[in-house]
NULOLO-484263 format. One record per residue: x, y, z of N, C-alpha, C in turn. Coordinates in steps of 0.05 Angstrom, whole numbers, padded with zeros to 5 digits, always signed. Atoms other than C-alpha are relative to their C-alpha. Layout:
N
XYZXYZXYZ;...
***
This chain:
265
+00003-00011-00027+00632+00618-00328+00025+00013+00008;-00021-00012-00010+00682+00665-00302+00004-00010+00025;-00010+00023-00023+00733+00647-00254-00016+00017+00032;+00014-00005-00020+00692+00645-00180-00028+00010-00002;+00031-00010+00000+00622+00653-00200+00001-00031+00004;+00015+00020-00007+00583+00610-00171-00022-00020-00026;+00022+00006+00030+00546+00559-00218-00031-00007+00010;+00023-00003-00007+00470+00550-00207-00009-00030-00006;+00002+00026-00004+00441+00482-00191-00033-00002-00031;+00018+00007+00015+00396+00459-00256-00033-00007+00012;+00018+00004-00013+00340+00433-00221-00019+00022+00027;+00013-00013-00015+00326+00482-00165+00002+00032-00002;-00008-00020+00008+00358+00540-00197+00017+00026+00023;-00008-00013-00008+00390+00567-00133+00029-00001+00000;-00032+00004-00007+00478+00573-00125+00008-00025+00019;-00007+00022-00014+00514+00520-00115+00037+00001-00005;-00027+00000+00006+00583+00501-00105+00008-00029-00001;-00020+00031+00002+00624+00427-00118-00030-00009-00014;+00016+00008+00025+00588+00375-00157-00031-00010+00003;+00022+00002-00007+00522+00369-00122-00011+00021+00011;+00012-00027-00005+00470+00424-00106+00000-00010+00033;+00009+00008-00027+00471+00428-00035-00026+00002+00016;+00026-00005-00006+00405+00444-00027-00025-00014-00006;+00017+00022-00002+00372+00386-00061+00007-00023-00020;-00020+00029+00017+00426+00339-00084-00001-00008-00026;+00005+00009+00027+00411+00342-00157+00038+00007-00013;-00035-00004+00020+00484+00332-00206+00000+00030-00011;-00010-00037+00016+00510+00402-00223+00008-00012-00022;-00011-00008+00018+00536+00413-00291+00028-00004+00000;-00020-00001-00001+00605+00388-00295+00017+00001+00026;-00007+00003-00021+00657+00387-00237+00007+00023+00005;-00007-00033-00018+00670+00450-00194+00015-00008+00022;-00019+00007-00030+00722+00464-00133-00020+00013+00018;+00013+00003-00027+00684+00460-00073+00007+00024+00013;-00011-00023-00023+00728+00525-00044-00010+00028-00016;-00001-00020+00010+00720+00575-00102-00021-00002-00023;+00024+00005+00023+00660+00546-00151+00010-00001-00023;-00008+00004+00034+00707+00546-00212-00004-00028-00008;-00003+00027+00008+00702+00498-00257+00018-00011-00010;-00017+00014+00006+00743+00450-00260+00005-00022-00031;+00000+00014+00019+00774+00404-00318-00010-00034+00009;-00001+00018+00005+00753+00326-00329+00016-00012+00023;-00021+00007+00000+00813+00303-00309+00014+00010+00023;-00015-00015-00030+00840+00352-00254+00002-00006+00030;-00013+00013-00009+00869+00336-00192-00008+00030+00021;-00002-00024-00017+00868+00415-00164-00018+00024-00014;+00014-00018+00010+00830+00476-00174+00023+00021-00016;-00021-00024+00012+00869+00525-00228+00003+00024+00009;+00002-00023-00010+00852+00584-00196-00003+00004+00033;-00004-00009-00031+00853+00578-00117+00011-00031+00005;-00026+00021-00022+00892+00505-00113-00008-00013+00015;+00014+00022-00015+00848+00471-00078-00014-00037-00010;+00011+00026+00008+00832+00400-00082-00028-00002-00010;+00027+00007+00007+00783+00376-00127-00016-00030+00004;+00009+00016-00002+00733+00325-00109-00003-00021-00031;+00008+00016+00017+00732+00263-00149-00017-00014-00005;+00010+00007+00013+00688+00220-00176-00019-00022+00042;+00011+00009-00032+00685+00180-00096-00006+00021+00012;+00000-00029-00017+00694+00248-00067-00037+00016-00010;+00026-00004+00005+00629+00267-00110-00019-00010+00013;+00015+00027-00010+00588+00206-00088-00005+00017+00034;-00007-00012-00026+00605+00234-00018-00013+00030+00015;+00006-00032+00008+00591+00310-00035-00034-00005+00003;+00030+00007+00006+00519+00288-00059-00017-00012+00030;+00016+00014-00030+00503+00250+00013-00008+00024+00018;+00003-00018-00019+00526+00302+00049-00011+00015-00004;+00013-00029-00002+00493+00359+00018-00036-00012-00004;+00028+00013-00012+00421+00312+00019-00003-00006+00024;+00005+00002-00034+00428+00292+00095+00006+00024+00013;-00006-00028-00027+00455+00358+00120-00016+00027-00021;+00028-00027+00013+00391+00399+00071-00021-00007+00016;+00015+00002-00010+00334+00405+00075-00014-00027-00014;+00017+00022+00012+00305+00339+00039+00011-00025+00015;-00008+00025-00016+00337+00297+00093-00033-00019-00001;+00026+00015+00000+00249+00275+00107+00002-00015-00021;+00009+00020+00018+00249+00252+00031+00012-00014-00003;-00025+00018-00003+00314+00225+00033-00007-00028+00020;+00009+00018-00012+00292+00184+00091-00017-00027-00012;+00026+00016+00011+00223+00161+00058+00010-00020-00029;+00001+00006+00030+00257+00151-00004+00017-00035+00009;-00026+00034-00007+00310+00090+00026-00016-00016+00016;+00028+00019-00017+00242+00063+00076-00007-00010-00025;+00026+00004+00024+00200+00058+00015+00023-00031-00007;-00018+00026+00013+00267+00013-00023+00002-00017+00016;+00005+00018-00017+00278-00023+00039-00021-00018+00002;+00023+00017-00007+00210-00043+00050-00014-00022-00020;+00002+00007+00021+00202-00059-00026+00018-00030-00007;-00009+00023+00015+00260-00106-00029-00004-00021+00021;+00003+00015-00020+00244-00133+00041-00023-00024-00002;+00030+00011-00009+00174-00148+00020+00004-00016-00031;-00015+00024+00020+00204-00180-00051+00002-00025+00007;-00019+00025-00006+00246-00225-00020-00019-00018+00023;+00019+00022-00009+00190-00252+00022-00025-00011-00011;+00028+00020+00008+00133-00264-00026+00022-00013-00030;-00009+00014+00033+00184-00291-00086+00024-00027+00020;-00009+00026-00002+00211-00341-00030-00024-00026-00002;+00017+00028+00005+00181-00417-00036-00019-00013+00030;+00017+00012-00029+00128-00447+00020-00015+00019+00009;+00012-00019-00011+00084-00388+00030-00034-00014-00005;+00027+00010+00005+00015-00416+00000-00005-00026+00016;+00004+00028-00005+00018-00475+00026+00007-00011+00037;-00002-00015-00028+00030-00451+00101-00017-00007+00020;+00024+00000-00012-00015-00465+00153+00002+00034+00017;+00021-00025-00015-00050-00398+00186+00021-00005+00031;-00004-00001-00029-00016-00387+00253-00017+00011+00017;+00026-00003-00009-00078-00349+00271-00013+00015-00017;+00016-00012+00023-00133-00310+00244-00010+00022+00011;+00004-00033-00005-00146-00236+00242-00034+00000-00003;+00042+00006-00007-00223-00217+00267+00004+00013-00034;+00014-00002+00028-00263-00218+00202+00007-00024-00015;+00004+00018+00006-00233-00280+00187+00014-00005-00017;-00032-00012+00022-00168-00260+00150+00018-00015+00019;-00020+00009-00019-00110-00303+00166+00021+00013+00001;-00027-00024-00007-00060-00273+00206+00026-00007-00017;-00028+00009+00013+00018-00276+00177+00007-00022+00008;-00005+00029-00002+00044-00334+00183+00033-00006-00002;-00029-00007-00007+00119-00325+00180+00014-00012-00021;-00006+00014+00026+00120-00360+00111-00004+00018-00018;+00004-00020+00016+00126-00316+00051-00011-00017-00032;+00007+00014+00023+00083-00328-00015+00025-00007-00020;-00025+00001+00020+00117-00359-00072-00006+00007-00028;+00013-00017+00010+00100-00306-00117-00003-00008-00031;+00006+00019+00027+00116-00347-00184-00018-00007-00007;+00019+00021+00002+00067-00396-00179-00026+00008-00002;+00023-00008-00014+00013-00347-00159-00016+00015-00022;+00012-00020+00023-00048-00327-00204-00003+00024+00000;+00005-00025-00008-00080-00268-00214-00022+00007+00022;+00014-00001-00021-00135-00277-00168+00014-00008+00026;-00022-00004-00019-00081-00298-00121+00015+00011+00018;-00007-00023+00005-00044-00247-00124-00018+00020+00016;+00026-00025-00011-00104-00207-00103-00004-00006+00029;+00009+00000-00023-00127-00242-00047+00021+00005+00023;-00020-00003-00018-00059-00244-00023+00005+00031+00012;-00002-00033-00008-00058-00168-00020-00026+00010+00008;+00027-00010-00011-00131-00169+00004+00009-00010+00028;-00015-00002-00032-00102-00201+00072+00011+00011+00009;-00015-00020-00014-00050-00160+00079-00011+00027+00012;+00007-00012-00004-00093-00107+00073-00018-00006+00027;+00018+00006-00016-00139-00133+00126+00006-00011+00026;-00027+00006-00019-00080-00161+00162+00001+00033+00018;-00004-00026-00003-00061-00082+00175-00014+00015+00013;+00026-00009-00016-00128-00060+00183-00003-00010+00034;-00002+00014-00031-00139-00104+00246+00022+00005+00023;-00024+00003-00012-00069-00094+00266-00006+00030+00014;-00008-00045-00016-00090-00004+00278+00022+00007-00022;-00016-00009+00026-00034-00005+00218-00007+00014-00027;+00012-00007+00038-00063+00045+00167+00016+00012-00015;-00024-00007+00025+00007+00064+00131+00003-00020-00019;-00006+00021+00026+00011-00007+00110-00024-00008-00010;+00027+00010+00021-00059-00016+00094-00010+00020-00016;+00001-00022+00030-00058+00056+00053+00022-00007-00022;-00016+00006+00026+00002+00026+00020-00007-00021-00015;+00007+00026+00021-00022-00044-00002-00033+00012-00014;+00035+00005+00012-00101-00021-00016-00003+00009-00027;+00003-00005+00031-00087+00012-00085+00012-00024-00017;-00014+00026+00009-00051-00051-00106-00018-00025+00003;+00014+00020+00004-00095-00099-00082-00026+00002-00015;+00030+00002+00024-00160-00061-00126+00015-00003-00020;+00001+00006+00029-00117-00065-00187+00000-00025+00001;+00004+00022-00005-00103-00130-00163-00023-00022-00016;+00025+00005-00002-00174-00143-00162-00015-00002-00030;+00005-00007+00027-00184-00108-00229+00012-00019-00015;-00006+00021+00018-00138-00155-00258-00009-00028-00009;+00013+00024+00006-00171-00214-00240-00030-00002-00003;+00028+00013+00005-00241-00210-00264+00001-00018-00027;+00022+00006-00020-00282-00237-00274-00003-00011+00028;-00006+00014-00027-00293-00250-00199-00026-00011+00014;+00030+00019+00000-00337-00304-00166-00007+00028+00030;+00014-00009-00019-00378-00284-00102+00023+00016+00021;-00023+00005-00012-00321-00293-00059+00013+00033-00002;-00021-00030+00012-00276-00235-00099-00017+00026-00006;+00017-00019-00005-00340-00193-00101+00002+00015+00024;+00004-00005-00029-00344-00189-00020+00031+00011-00003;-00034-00011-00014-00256-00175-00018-00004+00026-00013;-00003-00025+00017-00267-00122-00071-00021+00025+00013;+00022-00022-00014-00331-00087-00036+00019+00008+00035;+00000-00010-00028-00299-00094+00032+00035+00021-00002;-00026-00026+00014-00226-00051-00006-00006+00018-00006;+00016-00029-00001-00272-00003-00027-00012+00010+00020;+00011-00026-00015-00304+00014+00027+00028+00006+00024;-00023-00005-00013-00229+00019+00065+00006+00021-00015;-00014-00018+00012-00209+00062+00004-00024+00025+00000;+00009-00016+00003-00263+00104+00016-00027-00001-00032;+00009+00009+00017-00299+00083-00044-00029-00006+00004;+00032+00017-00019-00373+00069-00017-00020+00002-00016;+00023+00000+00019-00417+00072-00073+00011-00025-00014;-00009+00025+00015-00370+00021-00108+00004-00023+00015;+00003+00027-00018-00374-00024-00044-00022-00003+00000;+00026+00014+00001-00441-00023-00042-00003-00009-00020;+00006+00009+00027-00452-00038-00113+00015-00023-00003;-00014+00024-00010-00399-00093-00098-00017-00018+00005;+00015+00014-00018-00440-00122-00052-00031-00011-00011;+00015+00010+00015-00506-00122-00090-00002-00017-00024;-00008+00019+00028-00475-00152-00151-00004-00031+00013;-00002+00025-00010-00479-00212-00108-00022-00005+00011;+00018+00011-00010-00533-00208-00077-00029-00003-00018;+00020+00010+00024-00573-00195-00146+00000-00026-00011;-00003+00023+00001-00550-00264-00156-00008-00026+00022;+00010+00010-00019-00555-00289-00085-00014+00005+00022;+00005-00013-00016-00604-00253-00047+00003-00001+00032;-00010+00007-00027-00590-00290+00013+00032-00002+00014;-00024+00001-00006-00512-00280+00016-00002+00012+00025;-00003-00019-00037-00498-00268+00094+00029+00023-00019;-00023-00024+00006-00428-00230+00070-00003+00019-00017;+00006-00014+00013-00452-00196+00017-00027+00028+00021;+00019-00007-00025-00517-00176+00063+00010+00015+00012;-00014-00013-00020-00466-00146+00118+00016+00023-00016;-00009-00013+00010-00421-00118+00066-00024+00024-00009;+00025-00027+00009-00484-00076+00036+00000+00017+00027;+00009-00016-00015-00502-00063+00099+00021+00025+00006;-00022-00013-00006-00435-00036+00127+00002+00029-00020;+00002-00025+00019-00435+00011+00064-00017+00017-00008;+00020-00029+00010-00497+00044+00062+00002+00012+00034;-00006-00020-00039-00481+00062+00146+00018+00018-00013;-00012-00021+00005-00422+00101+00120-00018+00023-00032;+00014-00020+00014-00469+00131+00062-00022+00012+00007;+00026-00013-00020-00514+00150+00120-00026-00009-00013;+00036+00016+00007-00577+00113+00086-00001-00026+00017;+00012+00022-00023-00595+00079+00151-00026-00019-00006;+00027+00011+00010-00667+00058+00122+00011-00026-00012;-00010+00018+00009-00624+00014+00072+00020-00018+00012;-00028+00022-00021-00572-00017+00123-00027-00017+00017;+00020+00017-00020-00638-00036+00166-00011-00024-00011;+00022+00034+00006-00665-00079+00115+00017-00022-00009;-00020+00022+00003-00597-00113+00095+00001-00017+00023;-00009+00007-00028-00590-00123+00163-00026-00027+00015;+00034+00023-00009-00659-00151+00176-00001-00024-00023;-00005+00016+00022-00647-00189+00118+00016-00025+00003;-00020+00018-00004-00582-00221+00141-00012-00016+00034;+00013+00019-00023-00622-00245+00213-00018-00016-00007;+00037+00030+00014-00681-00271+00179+00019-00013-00015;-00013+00021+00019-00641-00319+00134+00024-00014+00014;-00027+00007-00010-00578-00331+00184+00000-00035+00013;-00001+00024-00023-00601-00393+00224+00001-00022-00028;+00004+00026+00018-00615-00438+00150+00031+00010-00021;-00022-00009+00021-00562-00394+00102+00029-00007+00016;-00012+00001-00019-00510-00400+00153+00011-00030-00007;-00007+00021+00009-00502-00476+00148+00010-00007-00039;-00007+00004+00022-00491-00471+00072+00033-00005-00009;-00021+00006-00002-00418-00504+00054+00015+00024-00028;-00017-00016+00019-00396-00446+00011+00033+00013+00009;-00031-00001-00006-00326-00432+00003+00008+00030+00017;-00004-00032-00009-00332-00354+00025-00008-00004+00033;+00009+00012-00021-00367-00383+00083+00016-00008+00024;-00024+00011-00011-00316-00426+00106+00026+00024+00004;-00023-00024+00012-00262-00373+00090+00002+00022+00015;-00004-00020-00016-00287-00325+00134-00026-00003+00027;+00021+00011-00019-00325-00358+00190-00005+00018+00028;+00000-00021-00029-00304-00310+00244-00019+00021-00006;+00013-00032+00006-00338-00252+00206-00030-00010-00002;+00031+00008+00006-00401-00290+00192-00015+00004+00021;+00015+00007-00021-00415-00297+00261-00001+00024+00016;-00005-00026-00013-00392-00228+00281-00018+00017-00012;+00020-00010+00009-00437-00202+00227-00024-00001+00003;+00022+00015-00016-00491-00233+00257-00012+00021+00022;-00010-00011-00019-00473-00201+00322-00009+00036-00001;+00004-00018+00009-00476-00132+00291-00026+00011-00010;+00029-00012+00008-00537-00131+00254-00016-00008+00027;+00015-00006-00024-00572-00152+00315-00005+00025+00019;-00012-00019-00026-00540-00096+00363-00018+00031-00025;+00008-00027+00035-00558-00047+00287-00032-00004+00007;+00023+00007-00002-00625-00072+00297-00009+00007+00022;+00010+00000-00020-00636-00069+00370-00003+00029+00000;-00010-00030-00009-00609+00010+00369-00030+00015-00014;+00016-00020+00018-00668+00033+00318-00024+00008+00025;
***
């Protein structure tokens, strides 16, 4: 490079000067003086040809901030140190000890327990675990009006999901009711029948169907889930199943719904 030509930033291909592109903070090519773009030696101390101080190795470090916060990628810059934050924030509370074993400080409608101010203890925890734990949060979020953090956990909690099959009844209903959040609604309904080809009388499964053929606009088929889940609610209802228990708020809210679904036709 001749002396005072500017050198050109690898990555974005526009001029740059000192040892970071100012335009989207990627490492230039060797060290340059910040006043005149020459390049500098290794080792150097001053620029050979205009005498100016050369940034070092801290001075770099420095160079690189400044020309990312004062560009234009300050937004990704932002997102990019949220995202790590939030990552090691959210680490350090499911890999501390006493989270499973927590009592509920309350419970999010549908029957999801709210946070609890205890963090899982992510060791110990299976793979179906694991899942459900990221099927609350998600549902946590949901309820909360929060749909950043429930678009960030919902791809995590289907692989989640994916990881742990085979899944009983239970992990059928969390997995139909993530799909139809992710948009997914052919694979929530099909969720939802997988269970109920087994248990025709599942109230949650029942509601979940229903819920998912309303957003696939086949009302005919939500009417008869629905009629389905009233005719069977007063004897199915008492049944001591664990999904049951687990989400008692929603049972009764689903209830609630198909009636009001019913009354409207």
């Amino acid at each position: 490079m001749s002396a005072g030509a500017k050198p050109y930033c690898p990555d974005c291909g526009r001029a740059a000067t000192g040892n970071f592109c100012q335009h989207c903070g990627a490492k230039l090519g060797g060290r340059f003086c910040n006043q005149c773009g020459a390049k500098a030696g290794p080792a150097a101390a001053f620029c050979n040809q205009c005498g100016a101080t050369v940034d070092g190795a801290a001075g770099g470090r420095k160079a690189a901030a400044a020309a990312v916060v004062g560009g234009q990628n300050l937004p990704w810059w932002i997102a990019g140190v949220a995202m790590f934050v939030l990552i090691v924030v959210l680490g350090v509370r499911m890999v501390q000890p006493g989270g499973p074993s927590a009592p509920a400080a309350a419970t999010a409608p549908g029957g999801v327990p709210a946070g609890t101010g205890q963090p899982p203890d992510l060791s110990s925890m299976t793979p179906r675990e694991a899942a459900d734990r990221l099927f609350d949060r998600v549902m946590r979020s949901v309820s909360a009006g929060d749909s950043t953090a429930a678009q960030q956990f919902l791809p995590m909690a289907l692989s989640a999901y994916d990881r742990a099959q085979p899944l009983d009844h239970d992990g059928l209903f969390h997995l139909s009711l993530l799909n139809r959040e992710a948009n997914n609604l052919d694979a929530a309904l099909a969720g939802a029948e997988e269970v109920l080809a087994a248990e025709p009388n599942h109230l949650l499964a029942l509601s979940a169907a229903a819920e998912a053929a309303i957003d696939l606009g086949r009302l005919d088929d939500a009417a008869g889930y629905f009629g389905r889940l009233v005719e069977v609610y007063p004897q199915e209802s008492t049944r001591a199943l664990p999904e049951y228990e687990g989400h008692a708020n929603l049972m009764e809210s689903a209830r609630v719904a198909a009636e009001a679904f019913l009354a409207a036709r």
